[in-house]
C-alpha positions in Angstrom: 26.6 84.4 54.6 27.6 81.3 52.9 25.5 78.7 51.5 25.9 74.9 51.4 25.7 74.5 47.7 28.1 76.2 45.5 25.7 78.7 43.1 27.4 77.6 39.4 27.1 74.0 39.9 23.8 72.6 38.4 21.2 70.0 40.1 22.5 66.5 39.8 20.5 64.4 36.8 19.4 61.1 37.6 21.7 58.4 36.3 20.7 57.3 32.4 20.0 54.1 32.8 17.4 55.1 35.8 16.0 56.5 32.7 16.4 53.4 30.7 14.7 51.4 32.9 11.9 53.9 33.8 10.8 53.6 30.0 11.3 49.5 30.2 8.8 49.9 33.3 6.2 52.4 31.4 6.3 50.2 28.0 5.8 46.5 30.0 2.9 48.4 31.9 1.4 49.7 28.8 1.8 45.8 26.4 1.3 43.8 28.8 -2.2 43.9 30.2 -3.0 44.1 25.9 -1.3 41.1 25.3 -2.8 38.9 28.2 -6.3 40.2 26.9 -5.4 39.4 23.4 -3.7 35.6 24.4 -7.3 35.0 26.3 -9.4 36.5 24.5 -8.2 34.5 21.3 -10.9 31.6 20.9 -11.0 29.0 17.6 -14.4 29.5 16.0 -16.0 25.6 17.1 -20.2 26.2 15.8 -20.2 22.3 16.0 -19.3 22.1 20.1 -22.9 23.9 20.7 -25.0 21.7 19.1 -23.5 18.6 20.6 -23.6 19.5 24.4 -27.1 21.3 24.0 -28.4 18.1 22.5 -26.6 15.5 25.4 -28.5 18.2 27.6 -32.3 17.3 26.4 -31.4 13.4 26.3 
């Protein structure tokens, strides 16, 4: 009986940079959803802009 794969030859690894890029992928996926919450959630403390359109609302 003969086999198509020859017994002392090890699986084939994946090239390295599939790995390269596989972590690039996983680290984008992870910082980027925390950066575009951190970029909009970033707003300049403005008490005075309150105030001013509550009181052009009541004139």
């Amino acid at each position: 009986m003969e086999s198509s794969g020859s017994p002392g030859k090890p699986a084939d690894l994946p090239p390295r940079w599939s790995d390269l890029l596989g972590t690039v992928i996983a680290l984008l996926t992870l910082t980027t959803p925390l950066l575009i919450i951190g970029y909009y959630s970033y707003r300049p403390a403005a008490p005075d802009m309150v105030p001013e359109l509550s009181s052009r609302l009541i004139e």
